[in-house]
TIKESE-678581 format. One line per field, with one value per residue: residue in three letters; residue number from 1; x, y negated, z negated of N, C-alpha, C, CB in turn. Coordinates in steps of 0.05 Angstrom, whole numbers, always signed. Glycine has a CB too. Example, Ala and Ser with C-alpha at 12.3 -4.5 7.8 and 13.67 -1.06 7.14 Angstrom:
BEGIN
aa = [ALA,SER]
i = [1,2]
nu = [+264,+257]
nv = [+114,+45]
nw = [-156,-142]
cau = [+246,+273]
cav = [+90,+21]
caw = [-156,-143]
cu = [+264,+258]
cv = [+66,-1]
cw = [-156,-157]
cbu = [+226,+282]
cbv = [+89,+12]
cbw = [-181,-114]
//
This chain:
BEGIN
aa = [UNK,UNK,UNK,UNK,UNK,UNK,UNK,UNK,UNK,UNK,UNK,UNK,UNK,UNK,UNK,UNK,UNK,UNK,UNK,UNK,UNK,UNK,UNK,UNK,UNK,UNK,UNK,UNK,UNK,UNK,UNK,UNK,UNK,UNK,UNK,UNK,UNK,UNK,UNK,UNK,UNK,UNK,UNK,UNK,UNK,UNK,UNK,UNK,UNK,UNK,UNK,UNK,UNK,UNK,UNK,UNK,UNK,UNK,UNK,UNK,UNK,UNK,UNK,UNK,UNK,UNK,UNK,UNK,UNK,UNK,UNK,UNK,UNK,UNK,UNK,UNK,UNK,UNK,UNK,UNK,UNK,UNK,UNK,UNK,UNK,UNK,UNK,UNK,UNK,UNK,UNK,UNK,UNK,UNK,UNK,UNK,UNK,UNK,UNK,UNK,UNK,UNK,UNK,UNK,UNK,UNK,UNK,UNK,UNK,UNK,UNK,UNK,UNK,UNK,UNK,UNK,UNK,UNK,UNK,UNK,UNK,UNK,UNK,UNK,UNK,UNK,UNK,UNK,UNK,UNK,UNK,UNK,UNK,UNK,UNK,UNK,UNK,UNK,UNK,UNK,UNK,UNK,UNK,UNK,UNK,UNK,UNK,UNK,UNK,UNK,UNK,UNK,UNK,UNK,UNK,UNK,UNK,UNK,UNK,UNK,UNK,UNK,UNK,UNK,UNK,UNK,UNK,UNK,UNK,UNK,UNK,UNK,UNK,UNK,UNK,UNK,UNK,UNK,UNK,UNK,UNK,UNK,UNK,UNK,UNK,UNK,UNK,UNK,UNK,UNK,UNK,UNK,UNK,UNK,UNK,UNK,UNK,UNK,UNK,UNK,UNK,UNK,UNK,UNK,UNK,UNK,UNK,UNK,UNK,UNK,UNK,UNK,UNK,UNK,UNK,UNK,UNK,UNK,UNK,UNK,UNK,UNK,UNK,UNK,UNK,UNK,UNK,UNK,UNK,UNK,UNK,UNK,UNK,UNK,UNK,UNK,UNK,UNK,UNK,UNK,UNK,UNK,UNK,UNK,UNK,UNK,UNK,UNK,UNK,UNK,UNK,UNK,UNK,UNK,UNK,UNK,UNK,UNK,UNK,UNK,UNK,UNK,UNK,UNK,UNK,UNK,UNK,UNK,UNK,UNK,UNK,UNK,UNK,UNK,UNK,UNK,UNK,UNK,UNK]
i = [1,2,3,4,5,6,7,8,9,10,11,12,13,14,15,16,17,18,19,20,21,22,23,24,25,26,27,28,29,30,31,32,33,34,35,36,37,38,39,40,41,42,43,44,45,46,47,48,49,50,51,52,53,54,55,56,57,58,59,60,61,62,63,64,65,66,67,68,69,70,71,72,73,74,75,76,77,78,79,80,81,82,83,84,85,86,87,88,89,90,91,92,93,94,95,96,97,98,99,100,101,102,103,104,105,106,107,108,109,110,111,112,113,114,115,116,117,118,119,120,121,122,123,124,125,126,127,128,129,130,131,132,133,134,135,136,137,138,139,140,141,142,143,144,145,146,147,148,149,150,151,152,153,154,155,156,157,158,159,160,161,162,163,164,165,166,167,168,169,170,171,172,173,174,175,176,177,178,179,180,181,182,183,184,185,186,187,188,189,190,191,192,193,194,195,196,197,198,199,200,201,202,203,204,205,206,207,208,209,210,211,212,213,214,215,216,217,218,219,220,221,222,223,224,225,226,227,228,229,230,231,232,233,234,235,236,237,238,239,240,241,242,243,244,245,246,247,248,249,250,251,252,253,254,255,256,257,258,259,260,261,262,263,264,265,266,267,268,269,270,271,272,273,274,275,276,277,278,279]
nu = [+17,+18,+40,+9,-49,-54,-56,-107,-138,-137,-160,-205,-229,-231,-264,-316,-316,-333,-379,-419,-478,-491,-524,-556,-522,-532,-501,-485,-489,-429,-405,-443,-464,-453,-470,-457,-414,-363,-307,-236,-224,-271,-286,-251,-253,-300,-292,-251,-191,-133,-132,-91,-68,-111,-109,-54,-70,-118,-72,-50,-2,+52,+23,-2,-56,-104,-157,-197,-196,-201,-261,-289,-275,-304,-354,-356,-366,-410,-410,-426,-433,-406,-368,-340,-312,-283,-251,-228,-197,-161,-128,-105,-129,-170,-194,-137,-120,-139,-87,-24,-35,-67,-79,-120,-118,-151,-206,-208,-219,-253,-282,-300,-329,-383,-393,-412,-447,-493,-554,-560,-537,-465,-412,-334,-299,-235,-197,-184,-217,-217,-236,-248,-265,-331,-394,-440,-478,-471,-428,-475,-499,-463,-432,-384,-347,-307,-274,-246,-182,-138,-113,-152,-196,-238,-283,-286,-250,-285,-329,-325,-305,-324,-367,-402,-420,-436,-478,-513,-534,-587,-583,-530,-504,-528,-500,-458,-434,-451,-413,-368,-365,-372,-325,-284,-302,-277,-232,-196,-158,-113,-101,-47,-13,+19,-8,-61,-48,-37,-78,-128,-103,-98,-147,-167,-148,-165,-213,-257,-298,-299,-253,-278,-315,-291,-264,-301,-302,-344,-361,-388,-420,-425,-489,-554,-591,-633,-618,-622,-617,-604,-601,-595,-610,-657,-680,-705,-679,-677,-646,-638,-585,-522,-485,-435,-380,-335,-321,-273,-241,-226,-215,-235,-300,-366,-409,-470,-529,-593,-656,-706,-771,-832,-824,-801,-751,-733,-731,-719,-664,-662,-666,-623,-586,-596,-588,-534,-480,-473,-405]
nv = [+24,-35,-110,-149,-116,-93,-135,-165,-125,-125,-177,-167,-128,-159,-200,-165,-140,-196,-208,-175,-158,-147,-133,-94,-61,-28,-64,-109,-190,-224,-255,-312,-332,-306,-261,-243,-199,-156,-133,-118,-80,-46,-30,+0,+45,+62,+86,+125,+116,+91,+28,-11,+11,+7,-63,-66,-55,-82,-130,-122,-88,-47,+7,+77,+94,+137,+170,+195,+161,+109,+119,+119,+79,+46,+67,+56,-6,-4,-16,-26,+23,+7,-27,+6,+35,-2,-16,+34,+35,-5,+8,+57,+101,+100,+109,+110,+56,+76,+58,+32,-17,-80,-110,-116,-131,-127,-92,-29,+5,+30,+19,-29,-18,+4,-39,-74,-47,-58,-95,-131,-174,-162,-144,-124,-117,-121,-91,-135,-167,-195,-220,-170,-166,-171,-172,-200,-220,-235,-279,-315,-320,-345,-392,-411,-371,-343,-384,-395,-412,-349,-341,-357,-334,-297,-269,-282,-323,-363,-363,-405,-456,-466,-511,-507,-455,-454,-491,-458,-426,-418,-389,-398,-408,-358,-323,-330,-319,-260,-231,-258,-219,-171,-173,-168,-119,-85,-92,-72,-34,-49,-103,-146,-137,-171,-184,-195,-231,-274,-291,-299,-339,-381,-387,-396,-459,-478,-487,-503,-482,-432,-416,-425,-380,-342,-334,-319,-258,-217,-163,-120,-75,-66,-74,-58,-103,-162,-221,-287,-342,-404,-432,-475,-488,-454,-442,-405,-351,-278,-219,-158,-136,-83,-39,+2,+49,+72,+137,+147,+112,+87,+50,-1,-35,-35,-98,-112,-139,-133,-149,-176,-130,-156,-214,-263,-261,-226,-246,-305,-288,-271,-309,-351,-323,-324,-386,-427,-427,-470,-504]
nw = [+0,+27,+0,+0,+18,-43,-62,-53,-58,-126,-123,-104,-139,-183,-182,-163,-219,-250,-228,-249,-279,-344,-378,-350,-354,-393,-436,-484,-490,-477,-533,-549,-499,-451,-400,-354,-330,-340,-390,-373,-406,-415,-357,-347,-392,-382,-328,-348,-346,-371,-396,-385,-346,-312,-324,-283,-233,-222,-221,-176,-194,-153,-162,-155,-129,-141,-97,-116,-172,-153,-134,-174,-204,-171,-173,-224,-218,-188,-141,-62,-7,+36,+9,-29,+14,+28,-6,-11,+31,+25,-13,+17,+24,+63,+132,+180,+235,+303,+337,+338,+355,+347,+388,+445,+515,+561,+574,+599,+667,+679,+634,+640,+681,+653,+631,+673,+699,+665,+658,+617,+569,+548,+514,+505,+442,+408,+360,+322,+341,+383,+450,+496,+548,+592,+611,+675,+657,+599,+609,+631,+586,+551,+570,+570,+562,+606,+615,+570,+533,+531,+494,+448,+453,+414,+381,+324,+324,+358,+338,+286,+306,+369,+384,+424,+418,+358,+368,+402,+352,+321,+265,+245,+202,+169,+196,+210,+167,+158,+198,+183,+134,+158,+184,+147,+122,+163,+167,+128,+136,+162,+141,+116,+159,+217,+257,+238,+187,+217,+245,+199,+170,+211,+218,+171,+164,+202,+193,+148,+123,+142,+112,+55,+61,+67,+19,-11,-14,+8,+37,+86,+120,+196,+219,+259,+288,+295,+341,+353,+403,+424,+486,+522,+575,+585,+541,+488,+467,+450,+415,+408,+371,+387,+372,+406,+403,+447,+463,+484,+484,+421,+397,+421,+413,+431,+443,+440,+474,+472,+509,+472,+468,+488,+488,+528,+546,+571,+627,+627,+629,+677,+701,+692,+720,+771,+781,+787,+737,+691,+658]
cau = [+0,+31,+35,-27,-68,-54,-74,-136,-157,-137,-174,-237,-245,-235,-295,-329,-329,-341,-407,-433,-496,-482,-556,-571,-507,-532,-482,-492,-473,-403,-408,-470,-493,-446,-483,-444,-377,-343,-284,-224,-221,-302,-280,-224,-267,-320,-279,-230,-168,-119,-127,-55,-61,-133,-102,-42,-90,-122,-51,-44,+17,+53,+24,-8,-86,-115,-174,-213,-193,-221,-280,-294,-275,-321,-387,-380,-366,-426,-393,-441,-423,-386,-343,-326,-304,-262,-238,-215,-181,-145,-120,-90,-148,-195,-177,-127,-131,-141,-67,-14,-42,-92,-93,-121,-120,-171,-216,-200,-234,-280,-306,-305,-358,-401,-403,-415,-469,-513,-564,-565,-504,-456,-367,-320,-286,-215,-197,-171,-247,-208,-265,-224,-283,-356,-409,-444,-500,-463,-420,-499,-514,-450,-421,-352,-321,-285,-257,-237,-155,-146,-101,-170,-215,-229,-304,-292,-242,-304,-354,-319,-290,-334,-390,-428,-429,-458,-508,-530,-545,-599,-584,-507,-501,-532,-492,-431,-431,-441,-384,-334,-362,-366,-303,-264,-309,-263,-194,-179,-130,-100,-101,-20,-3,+25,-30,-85,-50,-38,-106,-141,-89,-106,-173,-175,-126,-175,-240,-253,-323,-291,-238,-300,-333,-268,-252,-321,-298,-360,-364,-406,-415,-445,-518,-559,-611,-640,-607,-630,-606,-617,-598,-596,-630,-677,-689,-693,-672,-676,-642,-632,-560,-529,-456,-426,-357,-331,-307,-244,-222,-239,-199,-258,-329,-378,-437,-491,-560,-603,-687,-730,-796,-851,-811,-791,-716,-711,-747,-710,-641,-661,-664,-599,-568,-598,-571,-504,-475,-456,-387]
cav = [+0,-59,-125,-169,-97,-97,-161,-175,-102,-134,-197,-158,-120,-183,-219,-151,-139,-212,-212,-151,-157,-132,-115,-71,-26,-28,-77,-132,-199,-223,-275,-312,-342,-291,-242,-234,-191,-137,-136,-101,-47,-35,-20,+27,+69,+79,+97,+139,+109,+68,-4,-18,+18,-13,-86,-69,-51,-120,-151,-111,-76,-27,+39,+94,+89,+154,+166,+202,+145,+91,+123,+128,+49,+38,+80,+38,-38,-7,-14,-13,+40,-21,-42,+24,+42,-25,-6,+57,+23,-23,+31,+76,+122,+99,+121,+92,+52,+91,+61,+15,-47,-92,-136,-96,-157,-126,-68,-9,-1,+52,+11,-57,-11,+7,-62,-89,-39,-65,-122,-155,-190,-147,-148,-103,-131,-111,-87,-165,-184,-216,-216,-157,-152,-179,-173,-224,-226,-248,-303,-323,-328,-359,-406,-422,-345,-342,-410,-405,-398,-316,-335,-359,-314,-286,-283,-299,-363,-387,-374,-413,-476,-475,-531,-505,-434,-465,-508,-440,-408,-432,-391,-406,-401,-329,-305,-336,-305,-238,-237,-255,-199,-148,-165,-160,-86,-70,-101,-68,-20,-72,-120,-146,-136,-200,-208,-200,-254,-303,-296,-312,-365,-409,-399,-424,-483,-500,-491,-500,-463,-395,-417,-422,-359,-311,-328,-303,-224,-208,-144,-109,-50,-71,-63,-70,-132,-184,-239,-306,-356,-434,-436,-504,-484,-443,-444,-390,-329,-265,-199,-134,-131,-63,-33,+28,+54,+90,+159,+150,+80,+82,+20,-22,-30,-53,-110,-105,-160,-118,-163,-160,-131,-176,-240,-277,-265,-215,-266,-321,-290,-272,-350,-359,-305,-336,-405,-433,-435,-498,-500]
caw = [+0,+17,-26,+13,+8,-65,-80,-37,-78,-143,-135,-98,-164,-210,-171,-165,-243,-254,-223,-259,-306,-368,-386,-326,-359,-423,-454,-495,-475,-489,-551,-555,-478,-438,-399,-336,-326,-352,-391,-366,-423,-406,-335,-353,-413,-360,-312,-351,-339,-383,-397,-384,-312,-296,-314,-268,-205,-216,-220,-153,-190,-137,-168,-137,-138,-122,-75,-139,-188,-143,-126,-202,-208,-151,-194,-244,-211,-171,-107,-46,+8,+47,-13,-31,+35,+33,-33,-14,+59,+15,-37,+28,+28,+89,+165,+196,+263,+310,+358,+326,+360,+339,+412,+475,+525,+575,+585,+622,+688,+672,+612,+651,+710,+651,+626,+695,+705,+645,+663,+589,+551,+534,+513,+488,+422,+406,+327,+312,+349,+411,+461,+517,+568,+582,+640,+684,+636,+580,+622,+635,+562,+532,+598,+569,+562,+626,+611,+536,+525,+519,+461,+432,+457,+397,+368,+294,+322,+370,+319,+274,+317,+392,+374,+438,+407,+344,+375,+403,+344,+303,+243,+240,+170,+165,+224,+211,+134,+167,+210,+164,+125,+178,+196,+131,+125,+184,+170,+112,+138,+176,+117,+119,+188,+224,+275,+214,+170,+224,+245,+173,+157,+225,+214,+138,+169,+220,+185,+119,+122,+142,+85,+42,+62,+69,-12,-23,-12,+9,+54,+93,+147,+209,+230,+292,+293,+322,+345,+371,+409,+436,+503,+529,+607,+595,+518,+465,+479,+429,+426,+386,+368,+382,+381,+404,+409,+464,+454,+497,+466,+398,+384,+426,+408,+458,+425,+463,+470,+489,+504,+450,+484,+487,+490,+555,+548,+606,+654,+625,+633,+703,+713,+692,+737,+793,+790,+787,+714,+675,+653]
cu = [+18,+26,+4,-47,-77,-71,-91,-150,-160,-154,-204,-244,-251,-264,-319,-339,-338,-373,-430,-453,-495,-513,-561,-541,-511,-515,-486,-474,-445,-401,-440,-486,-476,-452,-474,-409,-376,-313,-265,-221,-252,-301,-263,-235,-290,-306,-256,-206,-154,-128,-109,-54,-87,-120,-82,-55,-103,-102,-35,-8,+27,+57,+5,-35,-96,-148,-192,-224,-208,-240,-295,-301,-302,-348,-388,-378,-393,-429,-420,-427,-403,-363,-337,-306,-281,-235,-209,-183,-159,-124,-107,-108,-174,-180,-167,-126,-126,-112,-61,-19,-68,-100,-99,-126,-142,-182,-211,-219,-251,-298,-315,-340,-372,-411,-415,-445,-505,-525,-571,-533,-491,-424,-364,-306,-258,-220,-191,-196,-231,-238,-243,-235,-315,-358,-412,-469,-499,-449,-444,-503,-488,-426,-386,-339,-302,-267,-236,-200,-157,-130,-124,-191,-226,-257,-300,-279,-265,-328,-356,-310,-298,-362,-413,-439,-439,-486,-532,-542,-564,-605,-552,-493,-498,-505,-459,-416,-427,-421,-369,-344,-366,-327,-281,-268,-278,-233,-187,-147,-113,-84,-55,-9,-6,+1,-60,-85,-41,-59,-121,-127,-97,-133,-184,-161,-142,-195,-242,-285,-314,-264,-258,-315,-323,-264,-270,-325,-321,-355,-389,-407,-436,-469,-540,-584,-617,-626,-618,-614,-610,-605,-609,-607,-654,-683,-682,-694,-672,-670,-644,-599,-550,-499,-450,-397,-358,-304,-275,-226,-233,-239,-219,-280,-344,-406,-456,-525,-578,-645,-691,-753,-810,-848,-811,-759,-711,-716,-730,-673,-634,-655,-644,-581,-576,-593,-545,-500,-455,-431,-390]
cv = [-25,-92,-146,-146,-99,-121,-173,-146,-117,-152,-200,-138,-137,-189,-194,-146,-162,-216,-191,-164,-141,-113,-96,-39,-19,-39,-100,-161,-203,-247,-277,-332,-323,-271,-228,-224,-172,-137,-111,-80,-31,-16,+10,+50,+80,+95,+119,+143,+98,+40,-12,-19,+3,-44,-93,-64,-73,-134,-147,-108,-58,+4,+50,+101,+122,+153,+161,+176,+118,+91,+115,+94,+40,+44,+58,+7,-35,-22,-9,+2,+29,-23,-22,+39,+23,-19,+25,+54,+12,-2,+54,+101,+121,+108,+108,+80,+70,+85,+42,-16,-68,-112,-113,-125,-142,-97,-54,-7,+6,+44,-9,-41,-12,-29,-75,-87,-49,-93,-140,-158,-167,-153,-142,-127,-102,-105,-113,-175,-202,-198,-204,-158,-166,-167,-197,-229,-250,-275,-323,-335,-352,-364,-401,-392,-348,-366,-419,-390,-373,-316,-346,-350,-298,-297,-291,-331,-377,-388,-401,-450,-482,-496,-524,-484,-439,-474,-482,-414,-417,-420,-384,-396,-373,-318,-309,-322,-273,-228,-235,-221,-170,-136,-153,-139,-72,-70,-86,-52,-36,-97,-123,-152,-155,-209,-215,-225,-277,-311,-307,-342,-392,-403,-418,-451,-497,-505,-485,-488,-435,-403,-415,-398,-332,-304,-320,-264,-213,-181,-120,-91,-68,-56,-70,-98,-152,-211,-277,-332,-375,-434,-466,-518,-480,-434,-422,-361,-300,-237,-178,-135,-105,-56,-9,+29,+78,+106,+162,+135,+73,+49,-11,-18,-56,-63,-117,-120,-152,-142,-157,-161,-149,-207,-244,-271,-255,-231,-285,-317,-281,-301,-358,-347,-314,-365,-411,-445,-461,-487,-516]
cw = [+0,-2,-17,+7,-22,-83,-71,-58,-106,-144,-122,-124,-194,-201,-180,-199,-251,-257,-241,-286,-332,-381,-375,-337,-380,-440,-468,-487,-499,-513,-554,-516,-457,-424,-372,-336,-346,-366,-377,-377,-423,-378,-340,-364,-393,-333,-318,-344,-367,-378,-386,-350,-296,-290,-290,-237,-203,-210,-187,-165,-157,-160,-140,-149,-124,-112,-106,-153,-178,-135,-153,-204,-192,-153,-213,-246,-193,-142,-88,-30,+19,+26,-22,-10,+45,+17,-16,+15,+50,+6,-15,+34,+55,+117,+171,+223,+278,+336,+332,+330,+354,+360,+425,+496,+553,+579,+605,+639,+684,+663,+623,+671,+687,+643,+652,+703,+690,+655,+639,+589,+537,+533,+502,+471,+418,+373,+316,+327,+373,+431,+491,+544,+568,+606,+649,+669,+612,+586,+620,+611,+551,+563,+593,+562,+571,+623,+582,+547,+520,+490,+436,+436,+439,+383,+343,+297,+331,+351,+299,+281,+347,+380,+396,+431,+391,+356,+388,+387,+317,+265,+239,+211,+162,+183,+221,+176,+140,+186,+195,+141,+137,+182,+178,+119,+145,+180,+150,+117,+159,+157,+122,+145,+199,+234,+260,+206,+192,+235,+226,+173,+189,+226,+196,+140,+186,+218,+161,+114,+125,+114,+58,+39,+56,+31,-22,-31,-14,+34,+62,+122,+165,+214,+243,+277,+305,+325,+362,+362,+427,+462,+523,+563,+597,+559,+495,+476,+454,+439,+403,+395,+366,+381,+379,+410,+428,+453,+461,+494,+446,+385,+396,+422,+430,+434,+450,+462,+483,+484,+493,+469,+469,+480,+522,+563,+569,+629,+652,+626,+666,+716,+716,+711,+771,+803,+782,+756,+709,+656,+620]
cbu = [-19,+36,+70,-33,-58,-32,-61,-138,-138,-120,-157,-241,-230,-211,-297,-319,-314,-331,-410,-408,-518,-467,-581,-566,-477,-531,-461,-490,-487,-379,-394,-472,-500,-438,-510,-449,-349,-341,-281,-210,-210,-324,-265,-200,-283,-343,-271,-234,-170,-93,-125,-27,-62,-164,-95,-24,-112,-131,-28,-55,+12,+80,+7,+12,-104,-110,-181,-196,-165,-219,-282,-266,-245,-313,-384,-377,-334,-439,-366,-455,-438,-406,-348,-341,-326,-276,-275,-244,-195,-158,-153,-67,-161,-209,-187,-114,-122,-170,-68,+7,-41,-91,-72,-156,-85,-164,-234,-193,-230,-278,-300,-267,-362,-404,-383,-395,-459,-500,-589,-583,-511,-466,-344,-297,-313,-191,-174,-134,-265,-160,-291,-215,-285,-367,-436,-445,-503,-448,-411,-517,-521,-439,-432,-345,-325,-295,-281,-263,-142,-131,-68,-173,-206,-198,-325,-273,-215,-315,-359,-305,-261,-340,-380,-427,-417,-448,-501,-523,-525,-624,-607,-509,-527,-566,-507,-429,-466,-455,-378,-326,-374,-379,-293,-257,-347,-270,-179,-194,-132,-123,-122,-11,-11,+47,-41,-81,-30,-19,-117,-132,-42,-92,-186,-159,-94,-173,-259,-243,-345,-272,-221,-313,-345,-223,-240,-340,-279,-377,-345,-422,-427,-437,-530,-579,-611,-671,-589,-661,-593,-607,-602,-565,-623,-669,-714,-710,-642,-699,-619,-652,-554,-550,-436,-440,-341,-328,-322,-243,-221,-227,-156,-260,-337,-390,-430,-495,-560,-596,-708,-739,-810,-866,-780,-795,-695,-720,-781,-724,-629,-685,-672,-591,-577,-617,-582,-495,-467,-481,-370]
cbv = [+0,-64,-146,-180,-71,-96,-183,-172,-68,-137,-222,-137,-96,-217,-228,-134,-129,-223,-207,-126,-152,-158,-125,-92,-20,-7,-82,-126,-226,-226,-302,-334,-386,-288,-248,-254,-218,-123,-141,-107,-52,-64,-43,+18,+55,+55,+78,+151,+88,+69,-17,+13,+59,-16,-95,-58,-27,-139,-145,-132,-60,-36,+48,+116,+54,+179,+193,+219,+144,+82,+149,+145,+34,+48,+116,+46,-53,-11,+20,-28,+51,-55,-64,+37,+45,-56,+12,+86,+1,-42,+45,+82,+122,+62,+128,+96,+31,+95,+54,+21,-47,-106,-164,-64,-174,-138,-71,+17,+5,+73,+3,-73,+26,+31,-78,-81,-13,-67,-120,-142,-217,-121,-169,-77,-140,-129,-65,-178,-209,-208,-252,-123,-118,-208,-163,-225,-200,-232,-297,-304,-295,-338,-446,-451,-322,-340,-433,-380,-408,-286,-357,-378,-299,-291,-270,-280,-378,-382,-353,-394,-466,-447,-568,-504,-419,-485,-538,-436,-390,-437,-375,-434,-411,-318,-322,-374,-309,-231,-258,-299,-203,-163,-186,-176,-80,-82,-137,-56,+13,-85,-95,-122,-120,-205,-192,-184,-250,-312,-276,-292,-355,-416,-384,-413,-476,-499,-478,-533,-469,-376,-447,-436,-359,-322,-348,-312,-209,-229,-135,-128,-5,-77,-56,-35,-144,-194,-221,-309,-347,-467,-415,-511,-455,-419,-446,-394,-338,-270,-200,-97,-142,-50,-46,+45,+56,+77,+181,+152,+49,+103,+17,-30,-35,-26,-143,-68,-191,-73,-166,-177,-104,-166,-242,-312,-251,-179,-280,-330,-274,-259,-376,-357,-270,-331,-423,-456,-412,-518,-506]
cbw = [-25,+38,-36,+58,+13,-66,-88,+13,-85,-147,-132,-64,-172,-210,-125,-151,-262,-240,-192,-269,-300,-394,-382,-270,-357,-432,-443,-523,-460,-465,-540,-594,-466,-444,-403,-321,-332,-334,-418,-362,-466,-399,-319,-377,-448,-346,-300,-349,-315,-374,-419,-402,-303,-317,-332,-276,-204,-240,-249,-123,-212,-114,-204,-133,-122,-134,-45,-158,-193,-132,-113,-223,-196,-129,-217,-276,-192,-185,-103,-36,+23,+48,-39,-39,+52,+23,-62,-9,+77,-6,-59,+9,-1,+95,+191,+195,+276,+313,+396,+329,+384,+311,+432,+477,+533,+597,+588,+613,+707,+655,+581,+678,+735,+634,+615,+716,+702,+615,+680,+551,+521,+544,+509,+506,+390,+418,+314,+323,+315,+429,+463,+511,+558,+573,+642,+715,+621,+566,+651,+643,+538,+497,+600,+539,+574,+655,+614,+496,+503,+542,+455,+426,+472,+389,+367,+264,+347,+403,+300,+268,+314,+412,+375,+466,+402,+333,+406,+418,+340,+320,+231,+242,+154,+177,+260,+219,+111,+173,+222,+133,+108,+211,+211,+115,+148,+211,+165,+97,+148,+194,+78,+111,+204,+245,+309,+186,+141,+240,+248,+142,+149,+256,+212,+101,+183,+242,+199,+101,+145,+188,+84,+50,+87,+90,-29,-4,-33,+10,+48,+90,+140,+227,+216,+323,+284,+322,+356,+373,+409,+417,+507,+525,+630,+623,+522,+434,+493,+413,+442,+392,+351,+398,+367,+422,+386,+493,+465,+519,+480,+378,+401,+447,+368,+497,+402,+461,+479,+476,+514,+417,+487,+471,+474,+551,+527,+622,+652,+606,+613,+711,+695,+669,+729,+798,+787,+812,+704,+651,+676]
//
C-alpha cells in the first residue's frame, strides 16, 4: 500500500467513524450534547483489533491491513457495499486494473464501428475518465467534443471547468456530486499513481467546487438513470443513463444516453443530426 493509499484510507475511516450515530449502535452519547462519532477504542473493541493498531490505520501507518480485518472495520463503521469495496481497494485487497495504463487515447476500431453503429449518444471513457471515443449522436448532443484539447478531454475536467457543459445540465449540483463519487469508487487501486495525482491536484487548483466535493470522501458504485439535459437548439432532452464494459477491453467502459420513451428526445435528436452543428 503505498503512502497516498494509506492516508486517503486513514482519513476515509476518520470521517467515516465521525459521522456515525451513536444511538442507532446502542451507545450513549459522548459527555453531555455529543451524539455523533465513535471513539477510536469503540471502533477497535467492536472490531477486535488493538487500539494501538486501529489508531495506526487512521494515521495511515505502513502496516499490513488484512482483507478479513477490514471487512470487520467496515461492519462496524457500517460501510455501504461502495465504501467497503473502496476500503478494501485502498487496503490492497480490491482487483487490480485490468493493464498498467490509466490513458487509452482512442478506441480500437472494432469498438469505434459499434459506437458508430448506435443512433443515441454514446463514448468510451478511459480508467482516468479521458473521453477515448464517441459517435455522431453524442457530437450532436455535446457540440464542443471534437474541438476540446485531448489533453483535456477528460469528463470529470469538462464537468468541472466547460460553462457550456454546465449550462447544459440543469441539475449540476446532483450530477456533478455523483461523478466525483463514482469516480473516486473507481480510482482506488490507482489511488498514488502520477496520472491519478496530477489529475485531482489540477482539478482542486482550478476549481474550488470539485476541491469542495473531493474532501467530502464520499463514494459510490455507479448506476444506470435518467439523465437530462438543456440543449440550447432544440431544448430539453432526457435519457436513461447506461454503461457497459466490453469484454475484450476491460480498461474502457462505454456511457450510453439511451431516449426515454414517451418524451420527444428521439425526434429532437433527429433535428440535430440533420442540421449543421454549432461549434
Amino acid at each position: 500500500m503505498n503512502e497516498e493509499r494509506r492516508r486517503e484510507l486513514g482519513q476515509f475511516l476518520r470521517d467515516r467513524r465521525g459521522g456515525l450515530i451513536r444511538a442507532e449502535l446502542g451507545l450513549p452519547p459522548i459527555g453531555r450534547s455529543r451524539t455523533l462519532g465513535l471513539r477510536r477504542e469503540e471502533v477497535a473493541a467492536f472490531a477486535a483489533v488493538s487500539v494501538t493498531w486501529y489508531t495506526w490505520l487512521e494515521q495511515g501507518r505502513d502496516i499490513n491491513a488484512s482483507r478479513q480485518v477490514l471487512e470487520s472495520v467496515g461492519r462496524v463503521l457500517r460501510l455501504s457495499p461502495a465504501e467497503q469495496s473502496y476500503v478494501l481497494a485502498l487496503g490492497g485487497h480490491g482487483a487490480a486494473p485490468a493493464s498498467g495504463s490509466a490513458a487509452i487515447e482512442a478506441v480500437p476500431p472494432h469498438l469505434q464501428a459499434l459506437l458508430d453503429a448506435l443512433d443515441f449518444p454514446a463514448f468510451a471513457v478511459a480508467p482516468d475518465w479521458g473521453i477515448a471515443g464517441w459517435n455522431g449522436a453524442y457530437e450532436c448532443l455535446y457540440s464542443r467534443i471534437a474541438d476540446v484539447d485531448p489533453g483535456e478531454r477528460n469528463l470529470l475536467w469538462l464537468v468541472f471547468t466547460d460553462p457550456q457543459l454546465r449550462q447544459m445540465l440543469p441539475d449540476w449540483d446532483i450530477t456533478s456530486r455523483n461523478f466525483v463519487a463514482e469516480f473516486r469508487a473507481e480510482a482506488g487501486p490507482r489511488l498514488g499513481s502520477a496520472a491519478h495525482t496530477a489529475l485531482i491536484h489540477k482539478l482542486q487548483e482550478n476549481s474550488a467546487e470539485f476541491a469542495s466535493i473531493w474532501a467530502e470522501h464520499v463514494v459510490l458504485n455507479f448506476a444506470s438513470r435518467r439523465r437530462t439535459f438543456n440543449h440550447r437548439e432544440v431544448g430539453e432532452l432526457t435519457f436513461e443513463q447506461h454503461r457497459l464494459v466490453p469484454s475484450d477491453v476491460p480498461d474502457l467502459h462505454f456511457v450510453m444516453y439511451v431516449p426515454t420513451a414517451g418524451t420527444p428526445t428521439r425526434e429532437r435528436l433527429a433535428q440535430l443530426g440533420a442540421r449543421p452543428m454549432e461549434g
